[in-house]
C-alpha positions as semicolon CSV with decimal commas, in nm:
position;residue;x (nm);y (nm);z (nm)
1;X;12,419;-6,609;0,880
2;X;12,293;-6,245;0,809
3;X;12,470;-5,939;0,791
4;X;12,428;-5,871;1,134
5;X;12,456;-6,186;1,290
6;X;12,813;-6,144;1,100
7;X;12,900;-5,853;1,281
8;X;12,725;-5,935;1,650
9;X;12,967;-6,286;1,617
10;X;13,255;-6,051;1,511
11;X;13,225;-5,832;1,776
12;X;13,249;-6,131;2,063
13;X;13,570;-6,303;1,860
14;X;13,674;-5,929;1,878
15;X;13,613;-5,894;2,236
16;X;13,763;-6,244;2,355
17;X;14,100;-6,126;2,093
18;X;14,117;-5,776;2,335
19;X;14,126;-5,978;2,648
20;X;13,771;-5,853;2,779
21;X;13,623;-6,205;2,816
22;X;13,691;-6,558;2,779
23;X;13,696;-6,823;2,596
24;X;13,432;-7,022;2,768
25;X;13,223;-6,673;2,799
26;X;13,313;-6,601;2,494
27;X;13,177;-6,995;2,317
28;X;12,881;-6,946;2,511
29;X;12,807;-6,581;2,395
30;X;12,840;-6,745;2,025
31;X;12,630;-7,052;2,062
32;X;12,343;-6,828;2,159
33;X;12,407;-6,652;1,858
34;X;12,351;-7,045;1,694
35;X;12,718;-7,077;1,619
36;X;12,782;-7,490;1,672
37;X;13,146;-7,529;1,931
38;X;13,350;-7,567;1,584
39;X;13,222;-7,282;1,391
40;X;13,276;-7,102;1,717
41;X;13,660;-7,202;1,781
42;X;13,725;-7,129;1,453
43;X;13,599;-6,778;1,417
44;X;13,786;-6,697;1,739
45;X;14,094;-6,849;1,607
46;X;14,089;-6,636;1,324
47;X;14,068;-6,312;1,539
48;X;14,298;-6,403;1,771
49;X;14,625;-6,194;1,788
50;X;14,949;-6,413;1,672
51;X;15,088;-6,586;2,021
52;X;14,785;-6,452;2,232
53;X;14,669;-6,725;2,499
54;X;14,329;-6,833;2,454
55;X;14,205;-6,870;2,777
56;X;14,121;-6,641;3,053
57;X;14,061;-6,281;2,990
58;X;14,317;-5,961;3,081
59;X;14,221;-5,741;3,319
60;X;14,161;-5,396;3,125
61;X;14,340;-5,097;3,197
62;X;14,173;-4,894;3,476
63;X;14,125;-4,552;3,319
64;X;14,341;-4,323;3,536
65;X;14,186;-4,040;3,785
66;X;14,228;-3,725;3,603
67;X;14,053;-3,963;3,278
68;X;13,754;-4,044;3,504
69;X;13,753;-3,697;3,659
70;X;13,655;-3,622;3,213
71;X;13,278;-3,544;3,195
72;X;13,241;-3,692;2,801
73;X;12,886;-3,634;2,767
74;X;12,862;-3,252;2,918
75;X;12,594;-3,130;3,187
76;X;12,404;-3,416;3,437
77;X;12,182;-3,619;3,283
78;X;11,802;-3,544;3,278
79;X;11,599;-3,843;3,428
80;X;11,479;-4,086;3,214
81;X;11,110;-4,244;3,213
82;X;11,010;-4,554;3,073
83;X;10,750;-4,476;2,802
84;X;10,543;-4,727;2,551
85;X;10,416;-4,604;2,216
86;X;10,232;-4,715;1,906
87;X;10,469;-4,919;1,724
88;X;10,419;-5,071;1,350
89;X;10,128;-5,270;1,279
90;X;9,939;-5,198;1,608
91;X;10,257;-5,307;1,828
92;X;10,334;-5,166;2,114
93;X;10,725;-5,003;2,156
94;X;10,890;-4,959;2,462
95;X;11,161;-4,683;2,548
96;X;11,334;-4,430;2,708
97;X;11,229;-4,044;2,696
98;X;11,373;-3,743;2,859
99;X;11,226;-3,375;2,763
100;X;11,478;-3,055;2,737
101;X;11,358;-2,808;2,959
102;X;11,351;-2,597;2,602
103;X;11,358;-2,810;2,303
104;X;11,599;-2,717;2,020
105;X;11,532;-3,073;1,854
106;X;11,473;-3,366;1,929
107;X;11,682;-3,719;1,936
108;X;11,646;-4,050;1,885
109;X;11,891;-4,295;2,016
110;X;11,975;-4,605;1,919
111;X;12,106;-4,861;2,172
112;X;12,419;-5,086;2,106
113;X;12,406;-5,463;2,106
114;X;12,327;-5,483;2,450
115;X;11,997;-5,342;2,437
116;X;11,851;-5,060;2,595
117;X;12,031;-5,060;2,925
118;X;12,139;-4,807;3,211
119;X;12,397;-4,652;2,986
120;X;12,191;-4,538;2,669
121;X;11,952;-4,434;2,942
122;X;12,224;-4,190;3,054
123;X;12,262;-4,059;2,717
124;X;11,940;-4,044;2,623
125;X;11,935;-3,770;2,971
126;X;12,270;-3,595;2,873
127;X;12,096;-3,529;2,522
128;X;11,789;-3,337;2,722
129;X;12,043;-3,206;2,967
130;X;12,183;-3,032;2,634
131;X;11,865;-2,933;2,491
132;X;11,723;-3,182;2,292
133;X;11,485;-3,410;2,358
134;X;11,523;-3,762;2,321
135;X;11,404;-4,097;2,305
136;X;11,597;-4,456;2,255
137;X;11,340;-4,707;2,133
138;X;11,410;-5,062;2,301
139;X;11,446;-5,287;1,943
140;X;11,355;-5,596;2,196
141;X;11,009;-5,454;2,262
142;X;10,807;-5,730;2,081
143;X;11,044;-5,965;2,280
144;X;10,910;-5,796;2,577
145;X;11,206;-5,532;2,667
146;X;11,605;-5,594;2,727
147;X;11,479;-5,630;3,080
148;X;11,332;-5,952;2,971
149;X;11,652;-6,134;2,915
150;X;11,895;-6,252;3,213
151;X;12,242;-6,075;3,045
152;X;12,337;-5,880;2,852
153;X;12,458;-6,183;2,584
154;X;12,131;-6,319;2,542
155;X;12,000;-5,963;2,418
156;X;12,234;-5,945;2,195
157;X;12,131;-6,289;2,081
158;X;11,797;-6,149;2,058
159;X;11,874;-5,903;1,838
160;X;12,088;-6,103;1,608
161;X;11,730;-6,286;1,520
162;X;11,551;-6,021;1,442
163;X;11,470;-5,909;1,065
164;X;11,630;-5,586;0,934
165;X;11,353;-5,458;0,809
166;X;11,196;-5,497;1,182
167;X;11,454;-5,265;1,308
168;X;11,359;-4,971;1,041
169;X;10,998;-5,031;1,127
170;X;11,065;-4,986;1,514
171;X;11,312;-4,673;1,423
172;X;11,064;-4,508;1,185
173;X;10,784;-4,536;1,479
174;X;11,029;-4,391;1,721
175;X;11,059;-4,066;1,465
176;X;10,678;-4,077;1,435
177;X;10,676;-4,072;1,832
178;X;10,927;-3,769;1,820
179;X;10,758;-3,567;1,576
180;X;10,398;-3,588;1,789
181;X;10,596;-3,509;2,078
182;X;10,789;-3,208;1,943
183;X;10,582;-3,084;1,688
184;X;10,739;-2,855;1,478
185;X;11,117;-2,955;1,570
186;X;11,330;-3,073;1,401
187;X;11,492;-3,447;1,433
188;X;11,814;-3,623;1,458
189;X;11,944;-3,997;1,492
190;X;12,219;-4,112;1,694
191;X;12,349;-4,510;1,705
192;X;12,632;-4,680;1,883
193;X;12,816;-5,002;1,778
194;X;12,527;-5,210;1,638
195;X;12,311;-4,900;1,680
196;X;12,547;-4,696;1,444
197;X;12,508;-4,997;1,180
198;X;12,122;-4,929;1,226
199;X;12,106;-4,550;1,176
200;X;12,328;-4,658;0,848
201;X;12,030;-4,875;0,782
202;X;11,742;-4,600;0,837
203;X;11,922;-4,346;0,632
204;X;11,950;-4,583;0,331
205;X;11,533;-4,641;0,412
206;X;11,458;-4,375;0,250
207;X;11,379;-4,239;0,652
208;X;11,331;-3,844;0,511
209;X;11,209;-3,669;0,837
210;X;11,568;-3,693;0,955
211;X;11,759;-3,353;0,921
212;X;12,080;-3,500;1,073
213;X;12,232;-3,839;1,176
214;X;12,545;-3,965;1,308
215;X;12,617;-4,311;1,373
216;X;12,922;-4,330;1,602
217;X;13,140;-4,664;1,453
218;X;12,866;-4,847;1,312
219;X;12,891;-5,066;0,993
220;X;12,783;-4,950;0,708
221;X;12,503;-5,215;0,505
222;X;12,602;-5,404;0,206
223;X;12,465;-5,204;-0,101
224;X;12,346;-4,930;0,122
225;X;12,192;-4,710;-0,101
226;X;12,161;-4,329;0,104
227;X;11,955;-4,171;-0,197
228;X;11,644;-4,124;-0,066
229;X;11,755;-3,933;0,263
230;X;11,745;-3,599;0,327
231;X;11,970;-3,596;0,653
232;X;12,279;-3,390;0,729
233;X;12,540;-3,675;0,851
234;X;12,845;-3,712;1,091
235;X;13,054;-4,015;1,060
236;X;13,225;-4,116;1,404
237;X;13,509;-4,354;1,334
238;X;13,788;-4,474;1,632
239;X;14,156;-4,521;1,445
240;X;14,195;-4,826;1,576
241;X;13,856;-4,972;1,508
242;X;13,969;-5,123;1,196
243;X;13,697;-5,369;1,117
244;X;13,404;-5,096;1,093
245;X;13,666;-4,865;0,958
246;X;13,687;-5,121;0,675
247;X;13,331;-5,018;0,584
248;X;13,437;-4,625;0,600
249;X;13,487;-4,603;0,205
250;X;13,214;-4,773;0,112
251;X;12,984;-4,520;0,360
252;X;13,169;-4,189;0,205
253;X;13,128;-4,335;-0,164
254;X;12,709;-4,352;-0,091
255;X;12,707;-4,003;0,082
256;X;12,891;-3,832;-0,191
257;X;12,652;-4,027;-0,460
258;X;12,365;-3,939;-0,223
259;X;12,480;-3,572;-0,264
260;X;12,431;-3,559;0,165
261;X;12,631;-3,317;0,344
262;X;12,828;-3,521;0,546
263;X;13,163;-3,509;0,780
264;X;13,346;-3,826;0,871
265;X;13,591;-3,791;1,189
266;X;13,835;-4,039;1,287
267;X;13,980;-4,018;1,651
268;X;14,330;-4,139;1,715
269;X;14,412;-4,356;1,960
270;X;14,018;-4,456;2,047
271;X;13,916;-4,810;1,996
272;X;13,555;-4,965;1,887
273;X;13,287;-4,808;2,151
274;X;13,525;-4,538;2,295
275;X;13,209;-4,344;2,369
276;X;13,087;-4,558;2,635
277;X;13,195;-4,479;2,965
278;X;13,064;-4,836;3,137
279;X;13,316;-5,055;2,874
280;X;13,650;-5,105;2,947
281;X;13,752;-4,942;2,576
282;X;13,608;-4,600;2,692
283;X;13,823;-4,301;2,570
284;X;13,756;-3,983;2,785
285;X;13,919;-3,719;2,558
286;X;13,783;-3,870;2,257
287;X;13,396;-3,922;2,378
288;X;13,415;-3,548;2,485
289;X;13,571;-3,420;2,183
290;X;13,291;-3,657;1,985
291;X;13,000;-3,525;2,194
292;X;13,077;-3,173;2,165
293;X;13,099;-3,197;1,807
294;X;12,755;-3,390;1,765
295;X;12,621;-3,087;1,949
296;X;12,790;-2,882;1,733
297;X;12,673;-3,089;1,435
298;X;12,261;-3,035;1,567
299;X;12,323;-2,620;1,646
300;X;12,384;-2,622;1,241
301;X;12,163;-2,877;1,130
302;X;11,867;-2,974;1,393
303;X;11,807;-2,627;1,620
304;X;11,535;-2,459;1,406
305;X;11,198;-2,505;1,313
306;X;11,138;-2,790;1,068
């Protein structure tokens, strides 16, 4: 099993131990992944919390009306449009774009394990709505799009199959894509969950066009080596995220070695994917305290000419 096949099988032990689904869902979601029913029941025996029932998922805490009444991602999103784009090796890419009426910079986004679905759409818009540009590049393009697949778990199957070095190709075209769209501008990455893992992974690819990054909770590669970047990063962490924040040290030691300028922030009391506002671990105050200091993080390092 890879690196990231680790984590995606991690993450669904993780999800069944929090109560969001069930065992059964929860099997399934890991025999896609090509976990056999015993490698399966043991990995979610060893994530499950000490007397926790094993069976049918908790209903999550509703968030409460003054928390849902919390815009976390600033000003209405800008509408999205479905783009394709030359990809590596004469492929085509599919994603997401939405222009700022201005451009200060420009974005690209990368999608959690789910794919490229309705909610990175709605960042990729709240990022234009702020003033820069942005694209998320669907990493299931050669698989024919996350609309392809019939959930959400098979994606993220998907995904778990595909090559690392894939992803950076697919990433670096997306920057390519930017930079002919926004000529002159300067560019930024921003990943979620998996996607944080991947901008991780394109800053330790030697991806130099980047002037900032920040990868909100992602994991950070084995041996990731961030020497050959030029980018400006911010480290999103949630307190009680505690298997990505197991990575944390080994991300700081290779920005300080690096010699990056970097910021890590942990948020207290936010969980693994507290930015997203469709997951029942969403954490209003901290996803607009994290989103106002990403912009703040792009007005010193991304608004300017490149």
């Amino acid at each position: 099993m890879s690196e990231f096949q680790r984590y995606l099988a991690e993450e669904i032990a993780i999800d069944h131990a929090d109560g969001i689904i069930s065992r059964r869902e929860a099997l399934r979601r890991l025999g896609l992944l090509g976990l056999s029913f015993t490698a399966a029941s043991t990995l979610l025996v060893g994530f499950a919390p000490a007397g926790a029932a094993a069976s049918e998922p908790a209903t999550p805490a509703a968030p409460s009306a003054g928390a849902m009444a919390t815009e976390p991602l600033g000003t209405p999103a800008v509408p999205t449009k479905a783009i394709t784009f030359r990809g590596p090796v004469g492929r085509t890419l599919m994603g997401a774009w939405a222009p700022a009426r201005r451009a200060r910079g420009g974005v690209l986004v990368i999608h959690e394990n789910r794919g490229l679905n309705d909610h990175i759409r709605s960042v990729v818009g709240r990022f234009a709505a702020s003033g820069y540009s942005a694209l998320a590049v669907d990493l299931l393009s050669e698989e024919g799009g996350t609309g392809a697949f019939s959930d959400s778990a098979e994606a993220t199957a998907a995904l778990g199959s595909v090559p690392p070095q894939r992803f950076v190709a697919d990433m670096k075209a997306g920057i390519s894509e930017l930079t002919r769209r926004l000529p002159g501008r300067r560019l930024a990455a921003v990943g979620f969950c998996f996607g944080g893992g991947m901008v991780w992974l394109l800053l330790a690819s030697r991806a130099s066009r980047l002037a900032a990054a920040v990868p909100f909770y992602g994991p950070f590669p084995e041996g990731g080596d961030l020497s050959g970047s030029k980018a400006a990063v911010l480290g999103i962490y949630a307190e009680l995220d505690s298997r990505v924040n197991a990575t944390r040290p080994a991300a700081q030691a290779a920005l300080k070695t690096a010699g990056l300028r970097h910021q890590i922030v942990t948020f207290r009391g936010a969980d693994h994917a507290f930015f997203n506002d469709t997951g029942p671990r969403f954490h209003p105050a901290a996803a607009a305290q994290a989103y106002r200091r990403v912009l703040d993080w792009f007005e010193r390092h991304v608004d300017m000419p490149s």
